[in-house]
C-alpha positions in Angstrom: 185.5 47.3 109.7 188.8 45.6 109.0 188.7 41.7 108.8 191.2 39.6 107.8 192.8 42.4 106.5 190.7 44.0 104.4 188.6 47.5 105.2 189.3 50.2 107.4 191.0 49.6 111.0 188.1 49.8 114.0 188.5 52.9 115.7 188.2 52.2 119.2 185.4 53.6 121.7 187.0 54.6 125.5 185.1 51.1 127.3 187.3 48.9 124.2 189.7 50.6 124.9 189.8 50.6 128.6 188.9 46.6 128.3 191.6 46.3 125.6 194.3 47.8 127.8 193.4 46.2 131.4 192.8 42.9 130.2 193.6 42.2 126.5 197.6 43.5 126.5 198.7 41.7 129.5 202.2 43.0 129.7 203.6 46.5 130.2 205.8 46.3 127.3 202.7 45.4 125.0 200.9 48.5 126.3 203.9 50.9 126.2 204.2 50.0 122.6 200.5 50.2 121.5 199.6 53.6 124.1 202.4 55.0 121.9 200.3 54.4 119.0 197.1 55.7 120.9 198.7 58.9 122.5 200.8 59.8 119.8 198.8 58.8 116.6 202.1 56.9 115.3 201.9 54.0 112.7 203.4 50.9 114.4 206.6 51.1 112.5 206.9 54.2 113.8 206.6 52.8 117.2 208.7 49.9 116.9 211.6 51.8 115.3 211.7 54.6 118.3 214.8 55.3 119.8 215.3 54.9 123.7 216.8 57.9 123.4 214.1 59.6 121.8 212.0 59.3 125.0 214.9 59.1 127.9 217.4 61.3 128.2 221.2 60.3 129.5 220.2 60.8 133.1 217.5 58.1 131.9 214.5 60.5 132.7 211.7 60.6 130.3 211.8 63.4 127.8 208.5 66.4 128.0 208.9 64.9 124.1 208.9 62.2 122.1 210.7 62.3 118.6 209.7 60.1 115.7 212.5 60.1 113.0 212.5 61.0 109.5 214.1 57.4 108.3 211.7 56.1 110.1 208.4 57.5 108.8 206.3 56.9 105.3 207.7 58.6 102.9 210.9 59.7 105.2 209.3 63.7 105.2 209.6 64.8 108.3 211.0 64.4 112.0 208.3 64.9 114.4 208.2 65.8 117.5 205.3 65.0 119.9 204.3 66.0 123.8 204.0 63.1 125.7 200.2 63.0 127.4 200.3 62.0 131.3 198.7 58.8 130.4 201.4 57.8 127.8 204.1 58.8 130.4 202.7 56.5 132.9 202.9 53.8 130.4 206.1 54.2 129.9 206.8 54.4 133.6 206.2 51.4 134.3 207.9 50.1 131.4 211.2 51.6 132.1 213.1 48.6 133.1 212.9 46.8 130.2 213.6 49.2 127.5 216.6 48.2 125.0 220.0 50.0 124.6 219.7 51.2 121.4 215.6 50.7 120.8 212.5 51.3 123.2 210.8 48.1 122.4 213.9 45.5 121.5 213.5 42.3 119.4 213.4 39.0 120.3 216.7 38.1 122.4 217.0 41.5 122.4 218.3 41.8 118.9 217.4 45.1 117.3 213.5 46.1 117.3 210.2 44.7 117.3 209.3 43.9 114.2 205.4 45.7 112.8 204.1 42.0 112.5 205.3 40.4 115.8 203.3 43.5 116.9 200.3 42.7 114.7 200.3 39.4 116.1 199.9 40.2 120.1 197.0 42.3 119.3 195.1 40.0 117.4 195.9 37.7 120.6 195.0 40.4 123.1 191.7 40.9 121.1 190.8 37.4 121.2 191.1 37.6 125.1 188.3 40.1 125.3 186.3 39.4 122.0 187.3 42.7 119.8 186.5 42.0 116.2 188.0 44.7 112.9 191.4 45.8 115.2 194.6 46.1 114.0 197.6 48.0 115.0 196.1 51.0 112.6 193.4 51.5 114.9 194.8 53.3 117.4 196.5 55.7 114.7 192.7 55.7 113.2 191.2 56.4 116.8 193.5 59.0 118.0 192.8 61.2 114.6 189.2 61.0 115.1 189.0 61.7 118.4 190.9 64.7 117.9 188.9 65.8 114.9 185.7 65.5 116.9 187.1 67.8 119.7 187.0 70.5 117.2 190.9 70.3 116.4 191.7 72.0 113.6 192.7 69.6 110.9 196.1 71.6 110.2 197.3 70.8 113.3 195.9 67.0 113.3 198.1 66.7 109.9 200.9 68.1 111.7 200.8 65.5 114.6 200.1 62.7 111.7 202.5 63.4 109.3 200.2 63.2 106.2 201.0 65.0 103.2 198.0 66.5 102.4 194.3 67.2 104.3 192.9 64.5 101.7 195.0 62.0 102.6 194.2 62.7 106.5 190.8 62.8 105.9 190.4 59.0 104.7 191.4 57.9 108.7 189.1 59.8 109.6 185.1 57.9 110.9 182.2 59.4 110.2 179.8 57.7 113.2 175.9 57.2 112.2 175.1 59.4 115.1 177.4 62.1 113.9 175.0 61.5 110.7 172.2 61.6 112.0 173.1 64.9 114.4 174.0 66.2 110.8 170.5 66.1 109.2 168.7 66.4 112.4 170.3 70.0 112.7 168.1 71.0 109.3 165.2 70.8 111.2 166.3 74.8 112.0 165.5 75.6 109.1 161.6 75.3 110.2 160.1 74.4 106.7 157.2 72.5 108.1 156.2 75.1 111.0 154.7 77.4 108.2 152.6 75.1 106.8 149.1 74.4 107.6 147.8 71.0 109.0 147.0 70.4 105.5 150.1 70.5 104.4 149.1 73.9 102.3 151.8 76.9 102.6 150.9 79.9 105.0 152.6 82.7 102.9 153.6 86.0 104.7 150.4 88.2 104.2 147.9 85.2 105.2 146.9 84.6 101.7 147.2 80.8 100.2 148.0 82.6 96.8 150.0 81.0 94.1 153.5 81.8 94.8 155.4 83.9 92.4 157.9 82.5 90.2 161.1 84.9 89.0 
């Protein structure tokens, strides 16, 4: 868990998020800017720096894509190019009227974009509204991943949504729940050791025999 900036971002279960997004983020322009993050599995930077023109077209209707620029990501590697989800596009709906000329989420006074930290800053104020501890504008990035890991995604195409240079680097975001642990070992109980064994505990060998078992 991350606190105070140190650890790994919270990822998010579906009731903190739901609470997060009906009552922490009180604006639409605050949940535009972090459902980008969720639906999309952006950094913030990435998010702050899009385009208005990356999502709306000249007609001003919303794009069947969203486009994150190669300036704008770590490491400048790659432009990509993401579907935007229903529930993204809804979010953005209603935050159509206040998008910038030049950027989707304008600075203050509407003077170029919002800046990472000035986004950092409402969600640690939107999590205090609803008591959400270890959140930080990397957990929807971290949430997203896993999720889609865990639907059996295959991780090629998670690093080509991500933008992570390689499958190790990925696999750090990634959680590992203590359920998903403990499905893990409980799924060794196939391998039916203890059902051929006696109720002393002595081995039942194939012919019936409690011999010493040979060694090759």
């Amino acid at each position: 868990m991350k606190i105070n900036r140190h650890g790994q971002a919270k990822v998010l279960s579906q009731p903190e998020l739901q609470l997060l997004f009906s009552e922490g983020l009180t604006t639409p322009r605050d949940r535009a800017l972090f459902g980008t993050c969720l639906y999309t599995a952006c950094r913030i930077n990435e998010a702050c720096t899009l385009h208005t023109a990356d999502i709306f077209n000249d007609s001003g209707l919303m794009r069947s894509h969203l486009v994150i620029r190669k300036e704008n990501t770590k490491g400048k590697l790659d432009t990509r190019t993401i579907p935007i989800l229903d529930d993204l596009r809804q979010l953005l709906t209603t935050y159509r009227d206040a998008v910038g000329k030049t950027y989707l989420f304008p600075g203050r006074w509407g003077r170029g974009h919002i800046h990472p930290d000035s986004a950092a800053a409402l969600l640690i104020a939107a999590c205090r509204r609803v008591g959400l501890e270890g959140v930080s504008t990397h957990s929807f990035r971290r949430t997203a991943l896993t999720q889609m890991s865990d639907s059996g995604i295959p991780l090629r195409v998670v690093q080509k949504i991500s933008g992570h240079r390689s499958l190790s680097q990925l696999q750090e975001y990634l959680e590992v729940r203590p359920d998903q642990v403990t499905g893990a070992i409980a799924s060794l109980s196939m391998l039916g050791v203890s059902s051929s064994t006696t109720s002393a505990g002595k081995p039942i060998y194939p012919d019936g025999l409690p011999s010493t078992p040979v060694i090759r």
